[in-house]
C-alpha positions in Angstrom: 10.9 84.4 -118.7 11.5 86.7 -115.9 13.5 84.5 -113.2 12.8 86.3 -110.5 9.1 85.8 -110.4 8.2 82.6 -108.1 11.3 81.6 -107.6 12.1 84.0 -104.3 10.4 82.0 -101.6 8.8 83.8 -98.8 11.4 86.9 -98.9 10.6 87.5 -95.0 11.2 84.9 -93.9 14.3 83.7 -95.8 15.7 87.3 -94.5 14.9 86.7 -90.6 16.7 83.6 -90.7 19.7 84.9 -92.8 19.8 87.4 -90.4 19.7 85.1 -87.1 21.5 82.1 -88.0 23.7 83.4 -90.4 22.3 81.3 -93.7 19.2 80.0 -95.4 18.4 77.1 -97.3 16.4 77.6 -100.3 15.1 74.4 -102.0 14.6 74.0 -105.5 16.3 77.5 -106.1 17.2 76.3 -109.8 14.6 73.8 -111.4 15.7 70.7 -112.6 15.5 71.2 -115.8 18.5 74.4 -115.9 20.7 72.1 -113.7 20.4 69.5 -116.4 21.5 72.2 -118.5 24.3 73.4 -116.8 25.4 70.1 -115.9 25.4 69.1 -120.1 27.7 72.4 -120.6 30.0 71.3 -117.9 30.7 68.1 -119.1 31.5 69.9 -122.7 33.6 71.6 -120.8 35.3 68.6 -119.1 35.7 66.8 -122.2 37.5 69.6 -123.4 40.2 69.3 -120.6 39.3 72.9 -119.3 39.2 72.3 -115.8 42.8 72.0 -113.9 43.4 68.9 -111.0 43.7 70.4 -107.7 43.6 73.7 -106.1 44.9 75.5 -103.1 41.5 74.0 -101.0 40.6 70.6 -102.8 43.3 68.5 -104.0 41.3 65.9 -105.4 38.7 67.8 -107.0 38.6 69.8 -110.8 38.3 73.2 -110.7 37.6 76.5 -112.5 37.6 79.7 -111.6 34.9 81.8 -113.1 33.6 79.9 -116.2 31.1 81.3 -118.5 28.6 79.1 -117.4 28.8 79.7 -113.6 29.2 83.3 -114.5 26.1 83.9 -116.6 24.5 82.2 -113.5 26.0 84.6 -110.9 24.4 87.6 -113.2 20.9 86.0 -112.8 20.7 84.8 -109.5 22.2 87.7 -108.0 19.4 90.3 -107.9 17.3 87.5 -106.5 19.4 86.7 -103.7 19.6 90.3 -102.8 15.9 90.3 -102.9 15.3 86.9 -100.6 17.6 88.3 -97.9 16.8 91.7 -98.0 20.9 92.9 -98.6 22.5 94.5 -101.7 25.1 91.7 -103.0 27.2 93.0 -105.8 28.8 89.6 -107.8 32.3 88.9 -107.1 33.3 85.2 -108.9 32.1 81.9 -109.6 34.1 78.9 -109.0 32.9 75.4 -109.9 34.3 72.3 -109.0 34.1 69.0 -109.7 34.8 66.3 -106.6 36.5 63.0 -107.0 36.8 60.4 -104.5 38.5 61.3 -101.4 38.4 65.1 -101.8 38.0 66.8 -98.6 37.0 70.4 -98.4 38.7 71.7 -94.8 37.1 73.4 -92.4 37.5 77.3 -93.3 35.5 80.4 -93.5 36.2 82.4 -97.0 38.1 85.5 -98.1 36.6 89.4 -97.9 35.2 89.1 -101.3 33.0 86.4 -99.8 30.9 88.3 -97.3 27.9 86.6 -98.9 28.5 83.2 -100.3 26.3 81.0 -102.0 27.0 76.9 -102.5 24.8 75.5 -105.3 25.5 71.8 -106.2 24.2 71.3 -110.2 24.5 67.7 -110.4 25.7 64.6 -108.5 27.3 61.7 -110.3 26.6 58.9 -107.6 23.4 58.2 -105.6 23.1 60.3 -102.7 24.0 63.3 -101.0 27.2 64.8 -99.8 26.3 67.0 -97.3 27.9 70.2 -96.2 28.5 71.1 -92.3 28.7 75.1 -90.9 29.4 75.8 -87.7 27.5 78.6 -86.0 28.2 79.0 -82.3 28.4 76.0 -80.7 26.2 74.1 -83.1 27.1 72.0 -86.2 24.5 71.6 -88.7 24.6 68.8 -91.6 23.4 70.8 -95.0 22.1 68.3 -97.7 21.2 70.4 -100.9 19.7 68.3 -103.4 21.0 69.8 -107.4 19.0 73.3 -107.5 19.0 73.6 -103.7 21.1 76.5 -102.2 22.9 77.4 -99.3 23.2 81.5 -98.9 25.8 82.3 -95.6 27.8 84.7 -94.4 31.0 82.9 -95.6 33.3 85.0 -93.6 31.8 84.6 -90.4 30.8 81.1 -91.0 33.0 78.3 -91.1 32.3 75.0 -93.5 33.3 72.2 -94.8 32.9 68.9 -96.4 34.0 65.7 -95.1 35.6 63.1 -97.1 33.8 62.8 -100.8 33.1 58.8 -100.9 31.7 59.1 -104.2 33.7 58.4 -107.3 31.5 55.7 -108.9 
């Protein structure tokens, strides 16, 4: 299956507001189906006490830095993303992360090697949403990516964040 075929959504336009606002939204960037996928190997993972408690950002969240999963995933969406917004991105890391109850994500905009970042949630394990907030000027925007949806952004220009995770059930 080539990925790449009807999954970049109207390239143009994805690119003029990348380029004006400083990130784009692209729904149903993964289908369902590859989330539920993903999500299954994660949860091997997590049964196999792979991810650490806590990081430098998150204290109440598991992490991992650059699993094969995530990984394999940066490989594929990468041309893709370089296609939609019309720049040459060149894969740096993956980092997943799993939230608990309470984790907070402060306010922060990301290292150099994050000039384009990309947030992809793969699964939820409560009802709802938790959004994500950027800041671009003087204007806050509430981002609410279903699993598959991405946010692409300029992660060192734009600061984000996640308020308190109230999740946990």
């Amino acid at each position: 299956m080539n990925v790449s075929e009807g999954v970049v959504p109207s390239s143009i336009r994805c690119e003029q507001l990348f380029e004006e606002y400083g990130y784009v939204v692209l729904k149903q960037f993964i289908p369902r189906i590859m989330c539920e996928y993903i999500s299954e190997n994660i949860r091997v993972l997590e049964t196999s006490s792979y991810f650490n408690y806590g990081d430098t950002q998150v204290e109440k969240a598991f992490s991992a830095a650059s699993p094969a999963i995530t990984e394999t995933l940066l490989d594929v969406v990468t041309p893709i993303l370089s296609k939609t917004i019309n720049c040459e991105l060149y894969p740096t890391y993956s980092y997943l992360r799993i939230y608990v109850k309470g984790a907070v994500l402060a306010k922060h905009v990301d290292r150099p090697s994050c000039e384009v970042s990309a947030t992809l949630p793969i699964s939820y394990g409560c009802p709802g949403i938790w959004p994500l907030y950027i800041e671009t000027g003087d204007n806050v925007t509430r981002v609410e990516l279903e699993p598959g949806d991405a946010l692409i952004y300029k992660g060192i220009e734009i600061p984000h964040w996640r308020e308190a995770f109230e999740g946990g059930c």
